[in-house]
C-alpha positions in Angstrom: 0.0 0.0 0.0 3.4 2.1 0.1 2.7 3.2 -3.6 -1.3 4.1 -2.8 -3.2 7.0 -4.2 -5.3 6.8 -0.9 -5.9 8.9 2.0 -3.4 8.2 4.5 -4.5 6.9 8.1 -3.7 10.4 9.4 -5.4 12.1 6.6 -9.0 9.7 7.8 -8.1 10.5 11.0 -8.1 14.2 10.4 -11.1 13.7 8.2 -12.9 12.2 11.3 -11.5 14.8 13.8 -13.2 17.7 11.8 -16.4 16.1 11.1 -16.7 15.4 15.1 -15.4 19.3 15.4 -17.8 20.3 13.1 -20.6 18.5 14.8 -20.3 20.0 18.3 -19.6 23.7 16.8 -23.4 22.7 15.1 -24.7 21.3 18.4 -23.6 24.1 20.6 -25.2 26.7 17.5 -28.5 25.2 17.9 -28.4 25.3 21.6 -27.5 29.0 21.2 -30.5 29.6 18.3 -33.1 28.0 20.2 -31.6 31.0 22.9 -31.9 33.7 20.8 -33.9 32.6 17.7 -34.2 36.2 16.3 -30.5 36.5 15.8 -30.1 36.1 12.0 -26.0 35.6 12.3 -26.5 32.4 14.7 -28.6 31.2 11.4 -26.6 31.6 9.1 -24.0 30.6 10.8 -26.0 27.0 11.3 -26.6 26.8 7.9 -23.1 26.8 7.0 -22.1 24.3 9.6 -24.9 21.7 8.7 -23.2 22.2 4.8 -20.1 21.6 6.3 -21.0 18.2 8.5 -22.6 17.4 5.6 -19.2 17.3 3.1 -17.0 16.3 5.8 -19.4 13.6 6.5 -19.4 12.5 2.6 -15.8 13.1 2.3 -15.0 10.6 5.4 -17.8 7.9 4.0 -16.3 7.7 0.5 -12.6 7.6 1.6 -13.5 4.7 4.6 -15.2 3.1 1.3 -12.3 3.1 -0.8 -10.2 2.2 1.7 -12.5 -1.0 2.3 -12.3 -2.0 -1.1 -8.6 -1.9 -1.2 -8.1 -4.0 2.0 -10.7 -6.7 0.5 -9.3 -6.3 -3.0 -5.7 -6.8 -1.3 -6.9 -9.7 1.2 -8.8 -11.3 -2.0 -12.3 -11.2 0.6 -14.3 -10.3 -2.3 -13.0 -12.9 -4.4 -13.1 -15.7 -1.7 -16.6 -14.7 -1.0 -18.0 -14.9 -4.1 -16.7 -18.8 -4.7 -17.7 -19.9 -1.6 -20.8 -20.3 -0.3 -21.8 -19.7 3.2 -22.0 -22.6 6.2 -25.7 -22.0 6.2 -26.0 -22.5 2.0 -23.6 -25.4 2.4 -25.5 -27.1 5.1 -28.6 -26.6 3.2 -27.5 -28.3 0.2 -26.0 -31.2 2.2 -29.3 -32.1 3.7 -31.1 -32.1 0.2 -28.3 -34.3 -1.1 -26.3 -32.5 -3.0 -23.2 -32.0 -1.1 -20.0 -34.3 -1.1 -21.3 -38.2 -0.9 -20.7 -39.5 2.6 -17.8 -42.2 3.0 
């Protein structure tokens, strides 16, 4: 993964920092609106922190994505998976009779 085009584990860490940053700034700025609900600032200044979870959040989702897929791609998980079936599906053609003859 040396030569990855990936986020680095501090770059998803940084990623997740901000977003739970981001959060509590928008938390504390509804706490304050419901306080003074005239003020017009405190709005706007909500509106632009809910856009902002909302990129961070997409931003951390699609990079903890891609990182998945290049860990299962890497461990061969998604090819491993898709050749063999489960112990329930296995189980359940053994007791129709299809499964390996007994000795």
């Amino acid at each position: 993964m040396a030569n990855d085009n990936a986020l680095p584990r501090d770059e998803l860490l940084a990623l997740a920092t901000l977003l739970k940053e981001a959060l509590c700034i928008q938390a504390d700025l509804i706490g304050r609106l419901f306080q003074h609900p005239k003020h017009k600032f405190l709005l706007k200044q909500h509106k632009e922190y809910r856009q902002l979870v909302d990129q961070l959040a997409g931003e951390l989702e699609r990079a903890l994505a891609s990182r998945w897929a290049r860990i299962e791609a890497a461990d061969g998980h998604g090819a491993r998976m898709a050749k063999r079936p489960s112990g329930r599906a296995s189980a359940a053609s053994r007791s129709q009779g299809k499964g390996t003859p007994a000795r």
